[in-house]
C-alpha positions as CSV (number, residue, x, y, z in Angstrom):
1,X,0.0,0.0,0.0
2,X,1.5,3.3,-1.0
3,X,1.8,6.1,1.5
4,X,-1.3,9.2,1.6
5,X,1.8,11.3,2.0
6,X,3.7,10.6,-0.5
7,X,2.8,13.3,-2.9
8,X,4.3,16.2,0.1
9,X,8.3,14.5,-0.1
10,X,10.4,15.5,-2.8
11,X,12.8,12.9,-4.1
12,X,14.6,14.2,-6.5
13,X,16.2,18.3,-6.7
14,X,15.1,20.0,-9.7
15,X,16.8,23.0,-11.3
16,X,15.1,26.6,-10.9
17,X,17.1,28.8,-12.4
18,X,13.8,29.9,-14.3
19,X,13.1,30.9,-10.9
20,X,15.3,32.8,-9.8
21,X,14.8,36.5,-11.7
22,X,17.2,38.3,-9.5
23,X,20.6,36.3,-10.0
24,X,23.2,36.1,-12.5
25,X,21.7,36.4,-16.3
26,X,18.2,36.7,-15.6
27,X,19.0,39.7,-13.7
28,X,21.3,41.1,-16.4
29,X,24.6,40.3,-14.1
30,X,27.2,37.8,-15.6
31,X,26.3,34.1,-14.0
32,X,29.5,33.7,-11.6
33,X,31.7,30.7,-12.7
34,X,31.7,29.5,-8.7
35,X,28.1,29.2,-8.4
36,X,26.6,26.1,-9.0
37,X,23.5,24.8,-10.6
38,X,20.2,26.1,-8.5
39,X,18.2,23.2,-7.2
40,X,14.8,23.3,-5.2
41,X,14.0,21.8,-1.8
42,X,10.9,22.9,-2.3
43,X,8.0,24.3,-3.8
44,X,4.6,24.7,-5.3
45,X,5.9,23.6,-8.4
46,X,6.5,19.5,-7.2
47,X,4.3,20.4,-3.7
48,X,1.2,21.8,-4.7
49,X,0.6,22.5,-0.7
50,X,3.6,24.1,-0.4
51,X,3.7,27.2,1.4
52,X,7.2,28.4,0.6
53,X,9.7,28.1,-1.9
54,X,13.2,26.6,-0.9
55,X,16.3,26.4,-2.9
56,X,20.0,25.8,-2.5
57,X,23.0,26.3,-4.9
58,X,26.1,25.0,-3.6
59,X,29.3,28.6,-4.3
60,X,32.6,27.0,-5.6
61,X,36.1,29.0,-5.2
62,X,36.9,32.2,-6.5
63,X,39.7,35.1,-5.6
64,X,38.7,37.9,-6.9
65,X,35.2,39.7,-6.0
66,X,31.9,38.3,-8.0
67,X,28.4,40.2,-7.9
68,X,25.7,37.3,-7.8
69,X,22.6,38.8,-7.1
70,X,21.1,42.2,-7.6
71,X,19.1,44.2,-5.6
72,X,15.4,43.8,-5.3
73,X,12.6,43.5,-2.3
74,X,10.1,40.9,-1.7
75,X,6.4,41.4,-0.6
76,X,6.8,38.3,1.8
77,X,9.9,36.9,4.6
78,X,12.6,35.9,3.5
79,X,15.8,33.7,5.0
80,X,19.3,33.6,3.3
81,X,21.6,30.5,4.9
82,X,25.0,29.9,4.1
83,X,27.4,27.3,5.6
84,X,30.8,26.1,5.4
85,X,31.6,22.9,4.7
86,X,34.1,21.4,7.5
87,X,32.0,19.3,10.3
88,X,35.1,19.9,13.0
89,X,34.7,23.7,12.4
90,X,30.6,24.5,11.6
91,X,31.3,28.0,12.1
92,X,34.1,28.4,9.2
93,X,32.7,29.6,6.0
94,X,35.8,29.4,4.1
95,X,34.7,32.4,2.1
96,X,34.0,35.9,2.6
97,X,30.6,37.7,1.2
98,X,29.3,40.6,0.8
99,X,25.3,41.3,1.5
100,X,23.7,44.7,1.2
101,X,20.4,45.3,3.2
102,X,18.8,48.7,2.6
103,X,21.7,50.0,1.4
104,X,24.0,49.0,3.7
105,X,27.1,46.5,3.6
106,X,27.6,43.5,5.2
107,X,30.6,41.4,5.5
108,X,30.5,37.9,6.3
109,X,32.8,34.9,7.0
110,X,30.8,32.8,9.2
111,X,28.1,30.3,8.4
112,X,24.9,31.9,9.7
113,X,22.0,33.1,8.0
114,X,19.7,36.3,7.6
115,X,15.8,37.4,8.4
116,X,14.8,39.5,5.3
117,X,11.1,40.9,6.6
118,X,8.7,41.5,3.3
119,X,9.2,44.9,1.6
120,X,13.3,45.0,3.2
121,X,15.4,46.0,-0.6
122,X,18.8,43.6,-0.2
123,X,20.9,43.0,-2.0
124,X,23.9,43.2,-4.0
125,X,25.0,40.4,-3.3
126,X,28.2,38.7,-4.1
127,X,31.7,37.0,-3.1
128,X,35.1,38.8,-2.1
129,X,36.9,35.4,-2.2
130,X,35.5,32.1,-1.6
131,X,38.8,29.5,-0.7
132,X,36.4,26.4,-0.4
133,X,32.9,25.5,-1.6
134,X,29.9,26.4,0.6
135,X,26.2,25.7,0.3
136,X,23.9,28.7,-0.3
137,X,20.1,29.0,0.3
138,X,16.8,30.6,0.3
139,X,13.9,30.3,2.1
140,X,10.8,31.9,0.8
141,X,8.0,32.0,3.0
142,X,6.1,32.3,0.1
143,X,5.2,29.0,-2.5
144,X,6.3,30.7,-5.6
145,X,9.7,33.0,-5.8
146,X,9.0,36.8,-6.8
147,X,10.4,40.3,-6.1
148,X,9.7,43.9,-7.3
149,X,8.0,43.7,-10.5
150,X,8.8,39.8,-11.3
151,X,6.5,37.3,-10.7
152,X,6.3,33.9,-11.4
153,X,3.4,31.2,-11.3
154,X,4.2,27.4,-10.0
């Protein structure tokens, strides 16, 4: 007998770069060459009941500084998470980044993450130097990813 719940796990990560309207080309920035390929942990798109929109790319090395994302707002909550990837040091990032929130810069070289309340503008964000890969992601507490003027439908 198959599970009821079966239809709320997802099995296999999908890419969303179609998704994503405010990072690298679709936001008229050059896609970074350390940033890997965008894959959703969750959605409207494979969970219809989904009430937010999960993704996570995983930021390869780089030594000189890389714009990623550009700036924008959202008209729901929003959490950016990034962590290193050494288990006898959690808080090592191995990079630093750069995140702007309402205009102003912050640097960061720990694994941590961010609240981003709706209607908050942040962003640029970017890399200074990244001297080992790190995983990168955002939660939307929203099922379908939009900003500003950009929406899309699941």
């Amino acid at each position: 007998m198959a599970s009821p719940y079966e239809r709320l796990f997802v099995r296999k990560m999908q890419n969303c770069i179609e998704d994503l309207v405010n990072e690298g080309t679709a936001a008229g920035v050059v896609e970074p060459d350390n940033v890997g390929e965008p894959l959703a942990l969750m959605r409207a798109k494979e969970v219809p009941r989904s009430k937010i929109h999960l993704t996570y790319t995983w930021i390869g090395k780089c030594d000189r500084p890389v714009q990623w994302v550009k700036e924008h707002e959202h008209d729901y909550d929003e959490v950016l998470i990034w962590h290193g990837n050494d288990p006898d040091n959690v808080d090592d990032l191995g990079a630093e980044i750069y995140l702007d929130i309402e205009g102003v810069r912050h640097t960061i070289t720990t694994s941590g993450a961010v609240y981003l309340p709706a209607g908050v503008r942040h962003c640029p964000l970017g890399f200074n130097r990244v001297d080992r890969p790190f995983r990168f992601s955002a939660l939307s507490l929203s099922p379908i990813y939009k900003s500003d003027e950009h929406e899309l439908k699941p």
